[in-house]
N, C-alpha and C positions, 0 to 999 in steps of 0.2 A: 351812261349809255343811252345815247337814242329810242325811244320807243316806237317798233317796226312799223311800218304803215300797212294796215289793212289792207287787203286786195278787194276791189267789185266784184259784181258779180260779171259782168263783163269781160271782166281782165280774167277768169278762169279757161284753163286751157277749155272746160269740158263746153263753153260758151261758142268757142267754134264751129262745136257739131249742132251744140242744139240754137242755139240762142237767134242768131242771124236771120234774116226776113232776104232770105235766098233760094236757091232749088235747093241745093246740098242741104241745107241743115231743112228742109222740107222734109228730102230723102230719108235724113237721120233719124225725125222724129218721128215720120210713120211707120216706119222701121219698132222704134221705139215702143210705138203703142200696139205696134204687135205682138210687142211681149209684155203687155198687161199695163204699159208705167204711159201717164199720163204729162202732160206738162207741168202740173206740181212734182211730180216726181224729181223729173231731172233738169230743169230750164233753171237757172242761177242757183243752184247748187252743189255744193263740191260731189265729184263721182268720184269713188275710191274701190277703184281695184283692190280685192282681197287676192291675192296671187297665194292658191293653194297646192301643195305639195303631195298632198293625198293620196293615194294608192294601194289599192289591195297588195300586192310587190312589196310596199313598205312599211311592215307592222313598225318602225317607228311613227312613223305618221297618221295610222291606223283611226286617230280621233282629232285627228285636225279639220273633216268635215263639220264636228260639233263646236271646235272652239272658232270655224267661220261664223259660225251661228251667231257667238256672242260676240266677235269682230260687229258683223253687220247688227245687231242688239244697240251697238254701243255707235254709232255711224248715224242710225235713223236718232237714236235720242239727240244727236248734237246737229240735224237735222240736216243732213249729209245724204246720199244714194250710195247704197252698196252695190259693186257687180264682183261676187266669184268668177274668177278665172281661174280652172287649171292650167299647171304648168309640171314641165318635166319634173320627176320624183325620184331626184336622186338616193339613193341610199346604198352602203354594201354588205342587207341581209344574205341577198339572194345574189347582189350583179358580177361578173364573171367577167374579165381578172379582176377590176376596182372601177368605183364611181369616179373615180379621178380622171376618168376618159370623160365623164359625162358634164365634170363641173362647168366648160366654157359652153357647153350646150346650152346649160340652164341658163348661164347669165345671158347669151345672146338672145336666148327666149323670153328673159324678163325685161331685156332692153327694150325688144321689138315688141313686145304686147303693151306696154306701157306709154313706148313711140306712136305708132299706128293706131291707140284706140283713144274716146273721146277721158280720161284716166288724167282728173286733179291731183293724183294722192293715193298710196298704196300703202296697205299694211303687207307684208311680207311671211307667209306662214311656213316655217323649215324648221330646222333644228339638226336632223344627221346628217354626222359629217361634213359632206362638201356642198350640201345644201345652202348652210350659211354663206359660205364663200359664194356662191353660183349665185344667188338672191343679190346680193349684197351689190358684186360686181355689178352685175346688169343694173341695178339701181343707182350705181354713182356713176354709170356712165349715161344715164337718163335724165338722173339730177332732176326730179321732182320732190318732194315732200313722200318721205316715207317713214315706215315704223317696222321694227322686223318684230317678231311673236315668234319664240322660241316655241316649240312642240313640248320643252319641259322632258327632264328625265323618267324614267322607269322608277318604278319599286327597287327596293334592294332583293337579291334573291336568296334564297335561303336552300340550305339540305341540312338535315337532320339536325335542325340548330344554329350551324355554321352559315354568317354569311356570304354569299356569291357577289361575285361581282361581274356582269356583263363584261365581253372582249376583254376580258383581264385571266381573271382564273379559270377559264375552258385551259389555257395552255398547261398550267402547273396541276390538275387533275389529270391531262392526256397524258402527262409526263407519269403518273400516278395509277393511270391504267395500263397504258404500256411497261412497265416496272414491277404488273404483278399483283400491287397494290389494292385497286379497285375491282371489284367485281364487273360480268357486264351491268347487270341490275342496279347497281349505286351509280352504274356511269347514267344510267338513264334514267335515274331517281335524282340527277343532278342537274342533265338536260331539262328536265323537266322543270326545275325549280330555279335556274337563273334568268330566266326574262317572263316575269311575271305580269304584267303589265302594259300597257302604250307605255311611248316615252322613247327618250335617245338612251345609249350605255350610260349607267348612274357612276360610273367611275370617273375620272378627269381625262378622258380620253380625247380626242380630235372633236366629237361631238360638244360635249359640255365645256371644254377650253372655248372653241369658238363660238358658241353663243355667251361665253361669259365677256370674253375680249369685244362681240358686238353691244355688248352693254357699256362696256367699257368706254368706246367710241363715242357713245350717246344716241344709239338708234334703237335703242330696247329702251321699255318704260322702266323707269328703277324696281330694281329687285326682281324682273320678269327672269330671267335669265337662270334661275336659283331653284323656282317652282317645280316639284314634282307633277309631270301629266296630268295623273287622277287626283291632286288636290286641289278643293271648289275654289283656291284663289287664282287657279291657271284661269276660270272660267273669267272669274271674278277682273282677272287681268287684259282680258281681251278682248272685253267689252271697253275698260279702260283705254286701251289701244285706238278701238274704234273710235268712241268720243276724242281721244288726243291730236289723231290725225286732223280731224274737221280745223282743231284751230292752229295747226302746223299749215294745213292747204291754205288758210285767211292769211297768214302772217309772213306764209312764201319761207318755209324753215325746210332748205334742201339740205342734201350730204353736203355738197360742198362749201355754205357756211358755217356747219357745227363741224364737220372732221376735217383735223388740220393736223401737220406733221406733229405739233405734241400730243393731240390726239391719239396716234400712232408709238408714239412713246409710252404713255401711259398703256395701251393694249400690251405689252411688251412686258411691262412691267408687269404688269399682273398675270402672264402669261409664267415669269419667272416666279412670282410668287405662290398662284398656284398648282407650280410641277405640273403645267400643262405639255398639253401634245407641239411635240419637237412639228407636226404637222403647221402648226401655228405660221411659223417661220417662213415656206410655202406661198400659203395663203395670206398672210399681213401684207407676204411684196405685193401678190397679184393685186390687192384690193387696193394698197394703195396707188398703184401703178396706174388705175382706173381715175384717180382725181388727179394725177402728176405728181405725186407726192412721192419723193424719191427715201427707199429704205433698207439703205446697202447691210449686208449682212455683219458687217462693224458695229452698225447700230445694237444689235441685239447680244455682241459680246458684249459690247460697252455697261449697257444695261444690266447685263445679267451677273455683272462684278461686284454691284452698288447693292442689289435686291436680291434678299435672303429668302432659303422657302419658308410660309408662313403656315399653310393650306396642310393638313394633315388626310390627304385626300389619296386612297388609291387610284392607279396601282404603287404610285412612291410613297404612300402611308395607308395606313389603318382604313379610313374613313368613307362612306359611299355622299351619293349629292342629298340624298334626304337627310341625313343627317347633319351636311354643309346649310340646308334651306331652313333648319329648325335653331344652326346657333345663330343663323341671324344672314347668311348666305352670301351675295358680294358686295350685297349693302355692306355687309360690318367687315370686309378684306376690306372694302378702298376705306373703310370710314378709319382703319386699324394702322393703313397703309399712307395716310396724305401726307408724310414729308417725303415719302417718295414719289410722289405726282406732282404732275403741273396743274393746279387747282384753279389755274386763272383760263381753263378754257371754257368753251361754251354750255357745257352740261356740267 
């Protein structure tokens, strides 16, 4: 294999705005120092949108203002410019019927702020639901250098011992109050105790499939996809991120040279392995559909004949995601799983 050629600093898209001995990029940069940052700042160096997902609305994403922090932490050390930008904050704590109205929102959002602004290199911060999918599109159809940063699961939840499990066991307790069963007082001594936390549902739900399948792809840093919210190696990982990006922007590493139709296989695969969200299925077409990569629903029967569940994960097993992150998380499913991969792609 060839080894990539470096980019100038020249050849950076963010060189257009600033770099040029023109009116425009005059405009751009007093602009610029309007907002504090001087020509060291931003002239021949990658600028990397951190596209934040944040929202008071969306206690899954509740601490993804802090983990920008260690985004841009990890961005200045590899000697890079951070710029947060908010974007639409999908989630379906609160939204009325489903975020699933809102997921082509977000991607056309992420396309055009990434399009339109002087934006070498994005790190991507989501995690519920359709967040991934919305980020994710809008990034392959931008096709710059990016990194998505999962928001990382919740705590597991607990009542009187027994563990909860997020958008899983509220229905088999409703069934359980209604029946007689539960008090009002346990039903809200239950409420109380299943989302303990930041983080997406710690169950293998639509949330935690799809950020584990984005890892899968190779646009999460290994093992990001696994981490619990509140543990210091989420922090610890996105600052990693930040640093990774700087030499993804040098090296010119888009979606569309890392994800390819086996790419797409292997997400699948692990998607059957771990008893993930049938929602998968959905979203794998649209995302692929965003780089031309064709993924007729054949594929996924085909697939899903060859690969056994492995993943002891509710709600089809026992198991919550902190507990998936401590035996070793989708590092040790794919490391468990390589004769059913294609191991010869790019990640």
């Amino acid at each position: 294999m060839s080894t990539p050629t470096r980019k100038t600093p020249e050849q950076l898209r963010s060189w257009r705005w600033y770099g040029r001995d023109e009116l425009r990029s005059f405009g751009h940069r007093s602009r610029a120092k309007q907002n504090g940052w001087g020509n060291e700042d931003i002239v021949g160096k990658p600028v990397i949108g951190i596209l934040n997902t944040w929202s008071d609305l969306n206690s899954c994403h509740m601490h993804l203002r802090l983990t920008a922090d260690a985004v841009k932490r990890g961005v200045f050390q590899a000697g890079g410019h951070p710029m947060e930008i908010p974007v639409m904050s999908v989630g379906e704590m609160l939204t009325k019927p489903t975020a699933m109205f809102h997921r082509n929102f977000l991607a056309m959002e992420t396309e055009e702020m990434l399009r339109a602004n002087p934006i070498d290199g994005a790190v991507l911060l989501g995690g519920c639901d359709k967040s991934t999918p919305g980020l994710l599109m809008g990034a392959f159809s931008m096709d710059i250098p990016v990194i998505y940063m999962p928001c990382g699961p919740m705590m597991k939840g607990n009542w009187r011992g027994d563990t909860l499990g997020s958008g899983s066991d509220v229905w088999k307790y409703w069934d359980e109050k209604r029946a007689g069963n539960l008090s009002w007082g346990e039903w809200c001594e239950i409420e109380d105790g299943i989302a303990r936390s930041p983080g997406h549902c710690m169950t293998m739900g639509t949330a935690s499939t799809l950020t584990a399948l984005a890892e899968t792809l190779g646009l999460v840093m290994p093992g990001a996809s696994s981490i619990p919210a509140v543990d210091s190696a989420h922090t610890r990982m996105a600052a990693a991120a930040g640093r990774q990006i700087i030499e993804n922007v040098w090296l010119d590493r888009k979606p569309s040279g890392i994800v390819t139709e086996k790419s797409f296989e292997n997400a699948i695969a692990v998607d059957m392995a771990l008893g993930g969200s049938t929602n998968a299925i959905v979203h794998l077409i649209a995302m692929a559909g965003r780089l031309g990569i064709p993924l007729p629903l054949e594929k996924f029967d085909e697939i899903s004949r060859k690969v056994p569940l492995l993943a002891n994960l509710r709600p089809a097993g026992k198991y919550l995601m902190e507990e998936f992150f401590l035996a070793g998380g989708l590092t040790a499913l794919l490391n468990g799983m390589r004769e059913l991969l294609h191991t010869d792609v790019a990640t």
